[in-house]
PDB file of N, CA, C, O and CB in Angstrom:
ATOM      1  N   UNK A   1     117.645 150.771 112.927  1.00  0.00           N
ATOM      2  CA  UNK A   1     117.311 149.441 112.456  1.00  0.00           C
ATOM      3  C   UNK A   1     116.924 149.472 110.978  1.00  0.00           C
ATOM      4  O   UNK A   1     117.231 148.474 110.325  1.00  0.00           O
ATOM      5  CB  UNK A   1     116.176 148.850 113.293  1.00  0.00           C
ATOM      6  N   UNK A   2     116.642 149.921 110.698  1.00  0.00           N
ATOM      7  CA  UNK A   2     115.553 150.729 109.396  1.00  0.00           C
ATOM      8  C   UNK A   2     116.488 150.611 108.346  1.00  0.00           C
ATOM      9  O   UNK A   2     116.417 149.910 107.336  1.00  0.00           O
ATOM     10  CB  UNK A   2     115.013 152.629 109.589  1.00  0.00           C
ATOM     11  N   UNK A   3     117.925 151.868 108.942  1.00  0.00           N
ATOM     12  CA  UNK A   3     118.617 151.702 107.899  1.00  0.00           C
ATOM     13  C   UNK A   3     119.377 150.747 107.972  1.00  0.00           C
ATOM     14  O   UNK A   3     119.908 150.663 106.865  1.00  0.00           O
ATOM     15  CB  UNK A   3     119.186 152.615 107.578  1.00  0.00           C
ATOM     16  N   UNK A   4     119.902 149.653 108.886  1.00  0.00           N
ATOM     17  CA  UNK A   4     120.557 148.570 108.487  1.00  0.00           C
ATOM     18  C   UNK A   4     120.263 147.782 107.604  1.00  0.00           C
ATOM     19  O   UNK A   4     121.158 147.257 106.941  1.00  0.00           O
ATOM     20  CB  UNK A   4     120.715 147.974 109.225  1.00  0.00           C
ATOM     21  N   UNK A   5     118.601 147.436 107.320  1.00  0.00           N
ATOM     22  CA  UNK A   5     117.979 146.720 107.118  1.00  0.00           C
ATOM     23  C   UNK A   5     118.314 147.600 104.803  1.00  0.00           C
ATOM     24  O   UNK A   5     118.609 147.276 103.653  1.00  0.00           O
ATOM     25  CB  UNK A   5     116.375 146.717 108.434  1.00  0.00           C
ATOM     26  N   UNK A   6     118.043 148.422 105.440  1.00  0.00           N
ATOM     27  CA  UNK A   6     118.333 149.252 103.804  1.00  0.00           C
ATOM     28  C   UNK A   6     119.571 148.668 103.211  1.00  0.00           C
ATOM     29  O   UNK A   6     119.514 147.846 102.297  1.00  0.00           O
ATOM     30  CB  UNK A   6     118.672 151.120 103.894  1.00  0.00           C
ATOM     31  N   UNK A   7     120.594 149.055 103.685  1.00  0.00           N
ATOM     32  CA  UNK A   7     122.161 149.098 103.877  1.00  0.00           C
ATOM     33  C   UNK A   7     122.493 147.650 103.330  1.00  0.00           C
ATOM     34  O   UNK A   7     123.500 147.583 102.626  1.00  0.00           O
ATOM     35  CB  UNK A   7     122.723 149.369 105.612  1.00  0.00           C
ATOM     36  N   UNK A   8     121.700 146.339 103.584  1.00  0.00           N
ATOM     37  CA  UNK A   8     122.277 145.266 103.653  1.00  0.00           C
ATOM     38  C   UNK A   8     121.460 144.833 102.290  1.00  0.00           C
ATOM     39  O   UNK A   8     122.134 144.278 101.422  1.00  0.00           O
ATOM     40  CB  UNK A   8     122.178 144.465 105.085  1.00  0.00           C
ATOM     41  N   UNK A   9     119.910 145.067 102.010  1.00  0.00           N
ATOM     42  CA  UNK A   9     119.837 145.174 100.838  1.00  0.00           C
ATOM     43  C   UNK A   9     120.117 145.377  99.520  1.00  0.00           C
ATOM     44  O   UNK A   9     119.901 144.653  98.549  1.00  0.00           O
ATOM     45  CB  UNK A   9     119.588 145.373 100.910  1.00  0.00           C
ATOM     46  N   UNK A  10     120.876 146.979  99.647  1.00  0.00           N
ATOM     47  CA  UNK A  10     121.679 147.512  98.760  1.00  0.00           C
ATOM     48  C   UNK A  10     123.168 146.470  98.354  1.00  0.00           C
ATOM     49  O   UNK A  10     123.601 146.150  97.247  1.00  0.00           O
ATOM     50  CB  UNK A  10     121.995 148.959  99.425  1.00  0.00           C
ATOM     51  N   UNK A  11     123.660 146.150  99.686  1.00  0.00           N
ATOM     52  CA  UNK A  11     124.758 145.318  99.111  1.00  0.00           C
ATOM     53  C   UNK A  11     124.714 144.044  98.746  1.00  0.00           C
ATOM     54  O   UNK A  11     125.652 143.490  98.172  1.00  0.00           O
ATOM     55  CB  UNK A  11     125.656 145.286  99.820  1.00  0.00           C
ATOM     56  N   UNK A  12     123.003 143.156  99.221  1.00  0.00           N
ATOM     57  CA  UNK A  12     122.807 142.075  98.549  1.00  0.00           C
ATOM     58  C   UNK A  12     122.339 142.156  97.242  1.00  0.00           C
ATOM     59  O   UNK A  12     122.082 141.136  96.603  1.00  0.00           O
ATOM     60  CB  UNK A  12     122.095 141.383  99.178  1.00  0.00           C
ATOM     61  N   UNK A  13     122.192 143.367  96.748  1.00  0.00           N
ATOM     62  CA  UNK A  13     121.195 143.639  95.377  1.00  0.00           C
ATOM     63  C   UNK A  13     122.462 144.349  94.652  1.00  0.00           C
ATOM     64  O   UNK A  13     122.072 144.621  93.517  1.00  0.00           O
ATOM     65  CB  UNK A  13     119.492 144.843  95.604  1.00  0.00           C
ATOM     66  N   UNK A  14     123.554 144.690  94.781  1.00  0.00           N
ATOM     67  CA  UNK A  14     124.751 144.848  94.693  1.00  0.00           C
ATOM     68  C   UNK A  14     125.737 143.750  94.055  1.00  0.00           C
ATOM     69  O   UNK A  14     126.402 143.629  93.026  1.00  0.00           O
ATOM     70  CB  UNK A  14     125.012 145.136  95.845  1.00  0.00           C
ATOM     71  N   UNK A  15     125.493 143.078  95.128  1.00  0.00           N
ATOM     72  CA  UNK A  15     126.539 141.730  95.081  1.00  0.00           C
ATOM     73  C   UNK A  15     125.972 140.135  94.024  1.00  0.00           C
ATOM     74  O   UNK A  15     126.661 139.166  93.705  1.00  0.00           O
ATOM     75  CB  UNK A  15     126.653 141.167  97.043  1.00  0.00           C
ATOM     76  N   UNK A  16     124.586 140.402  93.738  1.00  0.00           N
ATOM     77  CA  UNK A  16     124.104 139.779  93.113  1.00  0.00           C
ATOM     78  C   UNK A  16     124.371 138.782  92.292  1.00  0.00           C
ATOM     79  O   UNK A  16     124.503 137.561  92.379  1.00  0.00           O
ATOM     80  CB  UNK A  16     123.752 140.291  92.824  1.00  0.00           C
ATOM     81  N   UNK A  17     124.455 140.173  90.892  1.00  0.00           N
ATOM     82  CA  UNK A  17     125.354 139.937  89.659  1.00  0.00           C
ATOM     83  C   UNK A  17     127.068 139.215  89.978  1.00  0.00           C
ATOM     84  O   UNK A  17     127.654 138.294  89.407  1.00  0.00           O
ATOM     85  CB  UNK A  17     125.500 141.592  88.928  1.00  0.00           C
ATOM     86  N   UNK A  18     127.392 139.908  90.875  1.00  0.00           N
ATOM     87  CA  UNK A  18     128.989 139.072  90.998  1.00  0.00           C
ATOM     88  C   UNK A  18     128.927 138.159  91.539  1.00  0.00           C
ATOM     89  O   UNK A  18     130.057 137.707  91.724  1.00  0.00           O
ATOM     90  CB  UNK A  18     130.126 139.599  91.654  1.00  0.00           C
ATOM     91  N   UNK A  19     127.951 137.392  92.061  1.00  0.00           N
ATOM     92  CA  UNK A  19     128.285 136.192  93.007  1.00  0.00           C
ATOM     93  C   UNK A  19     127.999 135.074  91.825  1.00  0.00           C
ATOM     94  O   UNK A  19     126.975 135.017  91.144  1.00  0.00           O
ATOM     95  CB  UNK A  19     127.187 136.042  94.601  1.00  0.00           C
ATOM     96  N   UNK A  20     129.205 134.152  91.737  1.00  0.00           N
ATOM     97  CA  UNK A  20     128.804 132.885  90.957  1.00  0.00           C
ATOM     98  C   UNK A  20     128.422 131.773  91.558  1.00  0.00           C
ATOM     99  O   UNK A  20     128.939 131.355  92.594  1.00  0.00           O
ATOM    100  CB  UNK A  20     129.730 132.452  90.211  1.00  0.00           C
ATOM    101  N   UNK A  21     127.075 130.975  90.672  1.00  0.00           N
ATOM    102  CA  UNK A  21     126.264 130.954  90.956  1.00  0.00           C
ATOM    103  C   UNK A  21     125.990 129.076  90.456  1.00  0.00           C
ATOM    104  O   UNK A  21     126.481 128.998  89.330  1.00  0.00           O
ATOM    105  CB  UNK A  21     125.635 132.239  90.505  1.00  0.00           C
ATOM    106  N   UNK A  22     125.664 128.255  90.692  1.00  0.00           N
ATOM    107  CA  UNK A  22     126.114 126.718  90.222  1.00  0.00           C
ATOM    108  C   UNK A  22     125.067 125.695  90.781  1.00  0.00           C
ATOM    109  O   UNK A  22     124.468 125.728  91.856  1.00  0.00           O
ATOM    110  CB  UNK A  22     127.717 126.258  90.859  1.00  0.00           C
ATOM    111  N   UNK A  23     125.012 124.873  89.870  1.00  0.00           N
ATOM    112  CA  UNK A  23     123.899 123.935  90.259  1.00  0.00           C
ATOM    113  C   UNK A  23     124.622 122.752  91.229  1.00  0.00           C
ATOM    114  O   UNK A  23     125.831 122.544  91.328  1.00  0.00           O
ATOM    115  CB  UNK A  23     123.138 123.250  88.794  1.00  0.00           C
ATOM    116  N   UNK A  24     123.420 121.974  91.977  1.00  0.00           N
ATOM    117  CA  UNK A  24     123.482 121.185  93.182  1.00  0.00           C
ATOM    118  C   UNK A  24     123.520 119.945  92.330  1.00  0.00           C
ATOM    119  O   UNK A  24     122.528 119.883  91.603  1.00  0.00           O
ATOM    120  CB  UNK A  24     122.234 121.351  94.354  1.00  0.00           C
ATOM    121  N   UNK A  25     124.437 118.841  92.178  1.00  0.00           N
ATOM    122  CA  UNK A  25     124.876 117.745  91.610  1.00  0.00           C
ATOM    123  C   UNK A  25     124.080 116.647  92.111  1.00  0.00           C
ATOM    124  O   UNK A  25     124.087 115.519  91.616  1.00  0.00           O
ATOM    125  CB  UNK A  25     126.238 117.580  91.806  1.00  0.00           C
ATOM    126  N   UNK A  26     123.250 117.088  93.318  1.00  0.00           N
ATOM    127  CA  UNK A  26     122.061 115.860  93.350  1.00  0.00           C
ATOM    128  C   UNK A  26     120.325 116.568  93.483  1.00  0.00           C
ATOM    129  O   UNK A  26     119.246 116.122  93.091  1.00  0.00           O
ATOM    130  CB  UNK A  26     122.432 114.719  95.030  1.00  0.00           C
ATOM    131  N   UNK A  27     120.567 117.401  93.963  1.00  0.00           N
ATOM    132  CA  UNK A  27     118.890 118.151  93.187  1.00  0.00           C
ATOM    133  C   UNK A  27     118.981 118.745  92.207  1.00  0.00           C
ATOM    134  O   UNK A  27     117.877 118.769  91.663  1.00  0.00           O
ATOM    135  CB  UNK A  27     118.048 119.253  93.895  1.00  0.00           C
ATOM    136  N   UNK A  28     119.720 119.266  91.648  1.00  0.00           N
ATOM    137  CA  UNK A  28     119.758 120.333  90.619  1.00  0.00           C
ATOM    138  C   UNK A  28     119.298 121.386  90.717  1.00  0.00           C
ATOM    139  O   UNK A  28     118.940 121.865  89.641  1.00  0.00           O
ATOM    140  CB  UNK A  28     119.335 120.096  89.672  1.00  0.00           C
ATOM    141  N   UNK A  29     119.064 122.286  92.007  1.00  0.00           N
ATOM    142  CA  UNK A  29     118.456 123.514  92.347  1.00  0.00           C
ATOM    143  C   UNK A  29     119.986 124.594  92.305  1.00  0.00           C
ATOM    144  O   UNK A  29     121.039 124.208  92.813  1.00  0.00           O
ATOM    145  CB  UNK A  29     117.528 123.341  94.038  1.00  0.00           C
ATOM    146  N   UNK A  30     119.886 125.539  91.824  1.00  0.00           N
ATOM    147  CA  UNK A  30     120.835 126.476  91.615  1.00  0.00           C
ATOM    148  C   UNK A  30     120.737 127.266  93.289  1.00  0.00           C
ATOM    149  O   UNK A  30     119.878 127.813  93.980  1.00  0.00           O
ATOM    150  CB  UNK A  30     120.416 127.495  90.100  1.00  0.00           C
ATOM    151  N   UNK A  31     122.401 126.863  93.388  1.00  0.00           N
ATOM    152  CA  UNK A  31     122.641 128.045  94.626  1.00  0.00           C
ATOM    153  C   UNK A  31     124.007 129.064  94.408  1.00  0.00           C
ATOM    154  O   UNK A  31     124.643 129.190  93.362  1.00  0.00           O
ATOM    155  CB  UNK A  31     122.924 127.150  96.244  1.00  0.00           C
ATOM    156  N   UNK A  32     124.237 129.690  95.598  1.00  0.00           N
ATOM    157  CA  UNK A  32     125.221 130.723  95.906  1.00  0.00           C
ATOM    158  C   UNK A  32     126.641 130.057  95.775  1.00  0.00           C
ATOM    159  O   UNK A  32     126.882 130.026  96.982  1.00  0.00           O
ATOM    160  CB  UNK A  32     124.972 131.340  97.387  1.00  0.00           C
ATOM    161  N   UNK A  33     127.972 129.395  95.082  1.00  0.00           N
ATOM    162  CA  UNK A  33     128.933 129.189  95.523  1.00  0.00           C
ATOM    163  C   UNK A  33     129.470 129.534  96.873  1.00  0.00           C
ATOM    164  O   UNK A  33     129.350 128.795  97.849  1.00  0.00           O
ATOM    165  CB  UNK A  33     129.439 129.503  94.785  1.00  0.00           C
ATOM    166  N   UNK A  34     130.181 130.912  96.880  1.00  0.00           N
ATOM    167  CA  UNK A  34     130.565 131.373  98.105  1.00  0.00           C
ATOM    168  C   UNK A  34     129.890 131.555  99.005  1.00  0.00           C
ATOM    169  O   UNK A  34     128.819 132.070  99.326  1.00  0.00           O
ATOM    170  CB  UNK A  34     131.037 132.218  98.091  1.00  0.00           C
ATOM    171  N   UNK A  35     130.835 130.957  99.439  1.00  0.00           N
ATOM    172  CA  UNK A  35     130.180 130.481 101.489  1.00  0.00           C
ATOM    173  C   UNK A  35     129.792 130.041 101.737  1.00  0.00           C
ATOM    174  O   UNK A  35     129.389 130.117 102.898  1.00  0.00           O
ATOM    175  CB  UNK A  35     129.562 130.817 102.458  1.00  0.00           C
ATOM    176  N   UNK A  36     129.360 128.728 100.622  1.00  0.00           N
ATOM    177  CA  UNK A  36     128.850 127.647 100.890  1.00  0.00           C
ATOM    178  C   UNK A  36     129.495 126.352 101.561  1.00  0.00           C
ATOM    179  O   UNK A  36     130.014 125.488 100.855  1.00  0.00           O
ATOM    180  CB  UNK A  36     128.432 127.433  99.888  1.00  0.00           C
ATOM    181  N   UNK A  37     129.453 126.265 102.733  1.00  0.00           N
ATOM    182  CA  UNK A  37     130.517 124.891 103.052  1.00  0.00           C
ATOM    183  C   UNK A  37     129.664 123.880 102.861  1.00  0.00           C
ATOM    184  O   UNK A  37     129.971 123.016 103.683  1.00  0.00           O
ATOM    185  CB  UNK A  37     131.242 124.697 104.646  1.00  0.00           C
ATOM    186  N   UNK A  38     128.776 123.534 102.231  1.00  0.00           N
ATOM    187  CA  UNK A  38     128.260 122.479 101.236  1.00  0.00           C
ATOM    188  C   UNK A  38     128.630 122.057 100.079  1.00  0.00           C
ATOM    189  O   UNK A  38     128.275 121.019  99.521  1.00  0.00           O
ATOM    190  CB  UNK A  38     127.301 122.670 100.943  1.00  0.00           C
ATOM    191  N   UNK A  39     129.358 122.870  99.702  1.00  0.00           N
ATOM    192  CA  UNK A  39     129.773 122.487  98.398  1.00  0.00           C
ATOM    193  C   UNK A  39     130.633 121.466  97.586  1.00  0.00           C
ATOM    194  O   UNK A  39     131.770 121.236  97.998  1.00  0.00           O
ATOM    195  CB  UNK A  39     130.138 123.278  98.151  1.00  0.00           C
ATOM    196  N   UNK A  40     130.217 120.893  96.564  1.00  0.00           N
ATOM    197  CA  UNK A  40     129.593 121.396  95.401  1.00  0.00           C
ATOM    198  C   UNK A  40     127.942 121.086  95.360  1.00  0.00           C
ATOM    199  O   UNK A  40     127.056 121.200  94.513  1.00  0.00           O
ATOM    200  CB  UNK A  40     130.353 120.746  94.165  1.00  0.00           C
ATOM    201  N   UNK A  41     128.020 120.673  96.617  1.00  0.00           N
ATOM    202  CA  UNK A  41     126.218 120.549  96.876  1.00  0.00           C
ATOM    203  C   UNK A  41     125.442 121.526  97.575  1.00  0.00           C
ATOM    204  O   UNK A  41     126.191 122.153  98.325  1.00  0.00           O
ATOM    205  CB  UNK A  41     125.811 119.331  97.728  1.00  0.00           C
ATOM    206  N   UNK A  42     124.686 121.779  97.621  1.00  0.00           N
ATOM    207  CA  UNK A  42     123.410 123.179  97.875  1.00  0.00           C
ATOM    208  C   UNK A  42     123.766 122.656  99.795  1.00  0.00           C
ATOM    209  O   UNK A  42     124.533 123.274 100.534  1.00  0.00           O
ATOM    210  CB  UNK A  42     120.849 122.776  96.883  1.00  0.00           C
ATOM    211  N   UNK A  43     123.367 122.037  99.990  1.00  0.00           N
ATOM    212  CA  UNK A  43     123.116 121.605 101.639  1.00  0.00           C
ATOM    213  C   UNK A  43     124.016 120.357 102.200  1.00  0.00           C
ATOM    214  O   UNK A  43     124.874 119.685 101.628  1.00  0.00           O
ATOM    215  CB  UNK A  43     121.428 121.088 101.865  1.00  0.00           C
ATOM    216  N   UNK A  44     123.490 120.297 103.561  1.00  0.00           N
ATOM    217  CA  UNK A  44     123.937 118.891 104.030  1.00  0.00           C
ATOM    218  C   UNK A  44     123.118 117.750 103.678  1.00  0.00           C
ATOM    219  O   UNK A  44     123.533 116.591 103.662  1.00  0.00           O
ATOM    220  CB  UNK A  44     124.033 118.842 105.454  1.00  0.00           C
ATOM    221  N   UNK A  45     121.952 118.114 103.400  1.00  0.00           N
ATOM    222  CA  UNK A  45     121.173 116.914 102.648  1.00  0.00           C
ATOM    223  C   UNK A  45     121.473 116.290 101.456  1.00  0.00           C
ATOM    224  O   UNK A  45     121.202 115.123 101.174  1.00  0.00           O
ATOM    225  CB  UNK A  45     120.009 117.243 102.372  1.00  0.00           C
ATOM    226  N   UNK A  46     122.188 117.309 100.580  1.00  0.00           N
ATOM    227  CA  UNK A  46     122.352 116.220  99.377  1.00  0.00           C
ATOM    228  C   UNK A  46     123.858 116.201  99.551  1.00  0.00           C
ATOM    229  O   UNK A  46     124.214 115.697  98.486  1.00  0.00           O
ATOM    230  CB  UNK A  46     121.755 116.684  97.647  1.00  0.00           C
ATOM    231  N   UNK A  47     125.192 116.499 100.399  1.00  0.00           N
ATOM    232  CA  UNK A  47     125.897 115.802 100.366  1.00  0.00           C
ATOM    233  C   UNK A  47     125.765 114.399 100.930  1.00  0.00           C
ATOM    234  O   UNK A  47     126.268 113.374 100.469  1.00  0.00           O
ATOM    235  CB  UNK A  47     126.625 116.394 100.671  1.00  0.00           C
ATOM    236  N   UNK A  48     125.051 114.520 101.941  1.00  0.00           N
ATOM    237  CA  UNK A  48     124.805 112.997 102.634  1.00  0.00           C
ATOM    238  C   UNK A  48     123.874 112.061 101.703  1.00  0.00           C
ATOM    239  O   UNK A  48     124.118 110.861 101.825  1.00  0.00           O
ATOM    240  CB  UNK A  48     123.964 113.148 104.223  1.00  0.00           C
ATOM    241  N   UNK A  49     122.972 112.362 100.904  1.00  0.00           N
ATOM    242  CA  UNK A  49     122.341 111.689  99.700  1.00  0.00           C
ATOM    243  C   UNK A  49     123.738 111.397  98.691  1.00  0.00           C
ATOM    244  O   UNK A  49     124.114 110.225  98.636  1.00  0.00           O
ATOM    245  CB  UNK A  49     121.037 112.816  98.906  1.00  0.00           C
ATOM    246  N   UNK A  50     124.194 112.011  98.221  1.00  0.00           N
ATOM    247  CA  UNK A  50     125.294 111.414  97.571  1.00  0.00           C
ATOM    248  C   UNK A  50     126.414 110.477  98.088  1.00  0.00           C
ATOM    249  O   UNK A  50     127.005 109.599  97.459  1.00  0.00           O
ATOM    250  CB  UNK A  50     125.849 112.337  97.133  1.00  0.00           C
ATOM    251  N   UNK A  51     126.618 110.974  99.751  1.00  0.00           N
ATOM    252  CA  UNK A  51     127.528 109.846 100.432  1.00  0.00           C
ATOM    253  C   UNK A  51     126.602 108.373 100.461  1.00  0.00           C
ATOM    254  O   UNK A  51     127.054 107.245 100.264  1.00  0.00           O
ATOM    255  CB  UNK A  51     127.979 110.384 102.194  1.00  0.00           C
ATOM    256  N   UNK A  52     125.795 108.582 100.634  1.00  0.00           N
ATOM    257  CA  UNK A  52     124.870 107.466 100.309  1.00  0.00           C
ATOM    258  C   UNK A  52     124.797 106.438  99.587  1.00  0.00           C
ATOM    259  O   UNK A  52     124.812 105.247  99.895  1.00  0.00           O
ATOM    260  CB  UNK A  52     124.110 107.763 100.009  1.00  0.00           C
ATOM    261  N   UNK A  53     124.696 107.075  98.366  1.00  0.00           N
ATOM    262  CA  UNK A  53     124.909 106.364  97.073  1.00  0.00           C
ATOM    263  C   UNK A  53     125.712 105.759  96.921  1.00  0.00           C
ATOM    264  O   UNK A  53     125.614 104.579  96.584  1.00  0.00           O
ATOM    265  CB  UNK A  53     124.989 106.872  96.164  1.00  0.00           C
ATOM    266  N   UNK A  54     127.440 106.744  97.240  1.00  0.00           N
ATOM    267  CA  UNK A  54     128.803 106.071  97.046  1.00  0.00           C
ATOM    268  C   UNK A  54     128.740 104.639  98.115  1.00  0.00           C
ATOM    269  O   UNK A  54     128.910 103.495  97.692  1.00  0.00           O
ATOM    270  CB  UNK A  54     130.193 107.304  97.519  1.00  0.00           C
ATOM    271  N   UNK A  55     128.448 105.002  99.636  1.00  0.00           N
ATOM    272  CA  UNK A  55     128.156 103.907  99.902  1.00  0.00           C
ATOM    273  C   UNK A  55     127.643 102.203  99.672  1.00  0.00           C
ATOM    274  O   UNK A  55     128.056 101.054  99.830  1.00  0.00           O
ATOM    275  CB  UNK A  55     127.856 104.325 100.217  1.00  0.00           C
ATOM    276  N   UNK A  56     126.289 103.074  99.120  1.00  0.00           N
ATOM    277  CA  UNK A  56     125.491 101.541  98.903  1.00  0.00           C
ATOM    278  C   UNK A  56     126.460 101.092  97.585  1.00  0.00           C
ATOM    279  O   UNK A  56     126.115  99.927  97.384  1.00  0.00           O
ATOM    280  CB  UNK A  56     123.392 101.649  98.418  1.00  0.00           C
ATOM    281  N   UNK A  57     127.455 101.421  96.631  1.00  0.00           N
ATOM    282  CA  UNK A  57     127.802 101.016  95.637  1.00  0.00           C
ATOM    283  C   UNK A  57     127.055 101.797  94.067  1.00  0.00           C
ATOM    284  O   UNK A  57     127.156 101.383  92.912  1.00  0.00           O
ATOM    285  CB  UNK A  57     127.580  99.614  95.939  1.00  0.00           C
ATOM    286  N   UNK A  58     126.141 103.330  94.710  1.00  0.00           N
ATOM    287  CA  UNK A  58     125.481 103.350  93.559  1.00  0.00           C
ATOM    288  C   UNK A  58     126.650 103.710  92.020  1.00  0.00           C
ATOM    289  O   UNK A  58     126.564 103.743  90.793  1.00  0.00           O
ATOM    290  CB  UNK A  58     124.252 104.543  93.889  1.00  0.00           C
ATOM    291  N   UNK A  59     127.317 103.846  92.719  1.00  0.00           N
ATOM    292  CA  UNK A  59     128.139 104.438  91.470  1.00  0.00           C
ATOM    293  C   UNK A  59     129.018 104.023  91.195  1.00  0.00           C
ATOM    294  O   UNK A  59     129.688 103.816  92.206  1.00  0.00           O
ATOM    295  CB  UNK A  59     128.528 105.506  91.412  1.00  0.00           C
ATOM    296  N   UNK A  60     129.764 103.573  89.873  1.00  0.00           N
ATOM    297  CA  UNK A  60     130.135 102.124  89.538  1.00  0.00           C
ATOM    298  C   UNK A  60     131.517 102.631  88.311  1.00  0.00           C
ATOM    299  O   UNK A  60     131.276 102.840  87.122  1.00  0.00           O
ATOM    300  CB  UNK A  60     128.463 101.031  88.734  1.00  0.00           C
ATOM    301  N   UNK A  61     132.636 102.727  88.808  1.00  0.00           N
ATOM    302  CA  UNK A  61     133.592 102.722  87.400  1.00  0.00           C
ATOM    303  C   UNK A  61     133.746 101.856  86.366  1.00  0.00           C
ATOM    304  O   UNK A  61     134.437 100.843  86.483  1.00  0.00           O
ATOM    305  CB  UNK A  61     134.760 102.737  87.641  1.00  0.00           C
ATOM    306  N   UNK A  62     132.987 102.243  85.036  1.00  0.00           N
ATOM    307  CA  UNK A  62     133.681 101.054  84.162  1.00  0.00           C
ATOM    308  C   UNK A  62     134.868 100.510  84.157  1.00  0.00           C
ATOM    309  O   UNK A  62     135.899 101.167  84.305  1.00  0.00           O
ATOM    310  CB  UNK A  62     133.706 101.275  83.065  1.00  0.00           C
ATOM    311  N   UNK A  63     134.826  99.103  83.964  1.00  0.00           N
ATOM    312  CA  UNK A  63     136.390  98.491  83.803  1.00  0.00           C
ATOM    313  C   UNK A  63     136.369  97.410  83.935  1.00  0.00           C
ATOM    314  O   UNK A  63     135.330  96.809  84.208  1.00  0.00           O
ATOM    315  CB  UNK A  63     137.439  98.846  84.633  1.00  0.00           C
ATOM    316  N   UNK A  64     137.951  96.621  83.722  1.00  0.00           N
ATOM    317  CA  UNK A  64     137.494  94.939  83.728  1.00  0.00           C
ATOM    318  C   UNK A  64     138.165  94.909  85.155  1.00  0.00           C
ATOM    319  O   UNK A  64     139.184  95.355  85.681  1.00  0.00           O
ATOM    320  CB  UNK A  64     138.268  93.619  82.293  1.00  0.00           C
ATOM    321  N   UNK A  65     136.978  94.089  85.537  1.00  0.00           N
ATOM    322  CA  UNK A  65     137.293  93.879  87.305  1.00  0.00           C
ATOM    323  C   UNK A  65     137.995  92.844  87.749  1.00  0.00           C
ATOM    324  O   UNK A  65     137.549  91.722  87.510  1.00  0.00           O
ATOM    325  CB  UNK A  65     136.080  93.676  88.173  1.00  0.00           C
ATOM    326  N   UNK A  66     139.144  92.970  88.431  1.00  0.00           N
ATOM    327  CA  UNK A  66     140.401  91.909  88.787  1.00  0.00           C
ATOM    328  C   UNK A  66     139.912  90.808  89.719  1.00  0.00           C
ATOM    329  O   UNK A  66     139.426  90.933  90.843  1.00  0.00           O
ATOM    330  CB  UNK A  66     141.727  92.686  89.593  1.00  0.00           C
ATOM    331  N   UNK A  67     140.110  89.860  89.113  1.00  0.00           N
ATOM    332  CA  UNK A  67     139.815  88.722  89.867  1.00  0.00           C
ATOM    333  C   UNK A  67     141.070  88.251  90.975  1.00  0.00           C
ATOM    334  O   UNK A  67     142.285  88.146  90.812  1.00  0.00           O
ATOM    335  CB  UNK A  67     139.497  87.589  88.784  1.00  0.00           C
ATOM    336  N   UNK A  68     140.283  88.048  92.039  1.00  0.00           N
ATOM    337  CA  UNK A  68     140.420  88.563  93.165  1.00  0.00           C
ATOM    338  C   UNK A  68     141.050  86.714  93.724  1.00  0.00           C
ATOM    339  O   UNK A  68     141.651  86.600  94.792  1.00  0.00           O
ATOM    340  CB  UNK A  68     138.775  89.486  93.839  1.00  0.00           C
ATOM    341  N   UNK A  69     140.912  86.081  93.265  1.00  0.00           N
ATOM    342  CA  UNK A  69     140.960  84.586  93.436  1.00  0.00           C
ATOM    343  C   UNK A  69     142.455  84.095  92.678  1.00  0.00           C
ATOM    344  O   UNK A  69     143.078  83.077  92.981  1.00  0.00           O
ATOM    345  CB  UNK A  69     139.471  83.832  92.654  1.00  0.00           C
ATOM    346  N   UNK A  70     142.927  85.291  91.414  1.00  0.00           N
ATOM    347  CA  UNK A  70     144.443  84.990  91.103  1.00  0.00           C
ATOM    348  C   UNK A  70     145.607  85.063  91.969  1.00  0.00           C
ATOM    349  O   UNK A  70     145.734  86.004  92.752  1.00  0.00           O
ATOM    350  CB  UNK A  70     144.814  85.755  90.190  1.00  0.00           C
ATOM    351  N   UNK A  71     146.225  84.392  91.906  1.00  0.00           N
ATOM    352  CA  UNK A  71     147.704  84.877  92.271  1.00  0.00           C
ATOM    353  C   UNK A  71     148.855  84.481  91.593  1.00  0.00           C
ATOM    354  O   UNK A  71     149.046  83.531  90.835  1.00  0.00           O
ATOM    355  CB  UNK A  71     148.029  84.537  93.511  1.00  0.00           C
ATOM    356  N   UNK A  72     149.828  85.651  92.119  1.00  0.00           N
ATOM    357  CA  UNK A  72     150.887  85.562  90.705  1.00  0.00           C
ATOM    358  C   UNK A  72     151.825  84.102  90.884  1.00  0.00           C
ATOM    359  O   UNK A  72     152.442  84.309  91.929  1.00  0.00           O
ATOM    360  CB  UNK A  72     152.194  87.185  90.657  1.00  0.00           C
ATOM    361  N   UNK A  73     152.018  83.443  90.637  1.00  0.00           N
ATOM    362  CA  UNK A  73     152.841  82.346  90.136  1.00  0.00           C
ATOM    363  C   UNK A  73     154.003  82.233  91.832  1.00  0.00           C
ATOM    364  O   UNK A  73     153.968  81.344  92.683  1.00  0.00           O
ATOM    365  CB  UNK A  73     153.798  82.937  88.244  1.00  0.00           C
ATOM    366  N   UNK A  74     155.122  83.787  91.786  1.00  0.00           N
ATOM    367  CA  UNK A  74     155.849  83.236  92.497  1.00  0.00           C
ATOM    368  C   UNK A  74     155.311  83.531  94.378  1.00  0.00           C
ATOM    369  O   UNK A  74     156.131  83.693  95.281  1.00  0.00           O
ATOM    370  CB  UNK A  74     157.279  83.782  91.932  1.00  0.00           C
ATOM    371  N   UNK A  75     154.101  83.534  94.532  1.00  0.00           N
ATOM    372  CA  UNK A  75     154.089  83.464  95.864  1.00  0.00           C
ATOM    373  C   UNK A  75     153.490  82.304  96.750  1.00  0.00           C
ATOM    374  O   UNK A  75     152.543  81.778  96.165  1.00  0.00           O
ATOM    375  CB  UNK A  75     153.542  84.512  96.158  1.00  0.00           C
ATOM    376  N   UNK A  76     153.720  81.812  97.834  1.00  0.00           N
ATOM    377  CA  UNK A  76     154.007  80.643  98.241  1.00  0.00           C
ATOM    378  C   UNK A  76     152.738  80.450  98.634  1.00  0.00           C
ATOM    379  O   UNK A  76     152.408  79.383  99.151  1.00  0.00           O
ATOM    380  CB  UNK A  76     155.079  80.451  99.157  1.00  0.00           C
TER     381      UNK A  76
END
């Protein structure tokens, strides 16, 4: 047990430096890329905080917004 426990150290203290490494787009807490199936967010909490947002409308493309009440000339 002892030495597994060694063994897995060595290759997390190993693997360290090579693992790239990226901030969470709604906390901003730096995590692990790989193997994250959260990503580009740290957890399931802040993807669902961001689905959120998109939801309620928080996030908004500039532009001129088509009025919705035109229509083109030739339809009946």
């Amino acid at each position: 047990m002892l030495t597994e426990v060694r063994r897995h150290y060595r290759m997390t203290r190993k693997n360290v430096g090579t693992m790239t490494r990226s901030r969470c787009p709604a906390c901003r807490r730096e995590f692990v890329w790989q193997g994250n199936p959260h990503r580009p967010f740290c957890s399931l909490a802040c993807r669902l905080i961001d689905l959120g947002t998109w939801l309620d409308e928080g996030y908004r493309i500039e532009g001129e917004r088509p009025n919705e009440m035109e229509r083109p000339d030739d339809v009946p």
